[in-house]
N, C-alpha and C positions, 0 to 999 in steps of 0.2 A: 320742180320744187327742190327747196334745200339750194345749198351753195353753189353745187357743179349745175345744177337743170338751172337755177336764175343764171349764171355768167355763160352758160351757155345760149340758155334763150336770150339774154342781152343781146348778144352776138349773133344768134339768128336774127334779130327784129333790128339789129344795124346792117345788117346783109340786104334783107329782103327790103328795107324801105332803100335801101342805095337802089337795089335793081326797080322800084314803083315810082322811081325820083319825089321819094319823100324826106325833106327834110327833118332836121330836129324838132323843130318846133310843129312837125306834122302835115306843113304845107306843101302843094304838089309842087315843083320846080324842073319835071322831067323834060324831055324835047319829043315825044315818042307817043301818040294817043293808045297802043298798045300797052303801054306801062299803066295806063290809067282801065283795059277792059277788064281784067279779072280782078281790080282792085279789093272787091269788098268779100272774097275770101278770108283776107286775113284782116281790115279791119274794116271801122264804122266810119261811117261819116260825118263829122260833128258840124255845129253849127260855122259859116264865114270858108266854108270847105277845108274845114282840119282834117286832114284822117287819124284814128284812134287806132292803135293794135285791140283787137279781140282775143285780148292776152290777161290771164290770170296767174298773177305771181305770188307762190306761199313759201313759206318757211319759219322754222319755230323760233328762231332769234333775230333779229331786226337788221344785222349788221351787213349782210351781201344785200339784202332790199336799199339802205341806204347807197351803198357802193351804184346799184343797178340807177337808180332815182339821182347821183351823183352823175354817172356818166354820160357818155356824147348823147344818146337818146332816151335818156331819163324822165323829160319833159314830157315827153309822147305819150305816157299807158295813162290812164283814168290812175287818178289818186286810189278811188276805193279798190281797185282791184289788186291791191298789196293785201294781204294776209298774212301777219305774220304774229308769231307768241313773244317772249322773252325769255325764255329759257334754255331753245336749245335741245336738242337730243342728244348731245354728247358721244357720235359716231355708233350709239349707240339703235340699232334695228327695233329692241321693245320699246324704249322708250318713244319715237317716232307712230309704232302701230298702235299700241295699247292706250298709253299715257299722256304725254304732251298733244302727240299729234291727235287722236282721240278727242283732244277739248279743244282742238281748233276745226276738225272737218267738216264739222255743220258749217261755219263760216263761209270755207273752201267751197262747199257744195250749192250755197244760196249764191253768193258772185260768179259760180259758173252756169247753173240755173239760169241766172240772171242775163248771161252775155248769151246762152244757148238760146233763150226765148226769144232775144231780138233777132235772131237771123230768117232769113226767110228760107232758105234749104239748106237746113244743119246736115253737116255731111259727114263729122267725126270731132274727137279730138288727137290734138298733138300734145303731147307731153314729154317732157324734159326734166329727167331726173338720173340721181346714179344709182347705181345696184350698194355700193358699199354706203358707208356712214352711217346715220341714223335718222335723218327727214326724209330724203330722198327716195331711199330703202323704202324706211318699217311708214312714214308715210304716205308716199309714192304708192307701195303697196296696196295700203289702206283705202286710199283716193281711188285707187281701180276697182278693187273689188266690191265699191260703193254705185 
């Protein structure tokens, strides 16, 4: 969550589909049937064999979502699994636990509900967020202790 955990997780979900030879647009393209055994770890498999990241992206102002949804593998995550506000927490910790983030983590919580119910042996989450700022922090924070 927040700006550092999306441009980071961008960057993990360009990594790991380079290593599943997954293209941008989702499709497998690898040389390797090993790239394709543990596939659905980290995502779904959509219809025409797309693979989808099992990825939830939130943040309380819109603009690194856009940047994430701009870049090489933007096209890839489910539309709905962006969450994000217009506000902003302003590097600010309370704002992020209490306030902004507060009127966004039900959201948060039903689209990860939501990708957690589809799987057949949920095994955890990964999360990506920073200690500093104020989404990420105050809630980052918030997101766990839920």
């Amino acid at each position: 969550g927040g700006q550092c955990g999306n441009q980071i997780g961008a960057k993990f979900w360009e990594v790991i589909s380079d290593e599943h030879g997954i293209d941008p647009t989702g499709s497998y393209h690898g040389d390797s049937d090993l790239q394709l055994e543990r596939i659905n770890v980290y995502y779904n498999e959509a219809t025409g064999g797309r693979y989808v990241p099992r990825a939830v992206l939130m943040d309380l102002e819109p603009g690194t979502m856009d940047s994430v949804r701009a870049g090489p593998f933007g096209q890839l995550f489910r539309p709905d699994n962006f969450v994000f506000g217009q506000t902003g927490a302003g590097n600010n910790w309370a704002k992020g636990h209490y306030t902004e983030g507060a009127e966004l983590i039900d959201s948060v919580l039903d689209v990860a509900r939501k990708e957690a119910e589809g799987c057949d042996c949920l095994q955890g989450f990964q999360i990506t967020h920073s200690l500093g700022g104020g989404t990420g922090s105050g809630m980052g924070t918030l997101l766990i202790s839920k």
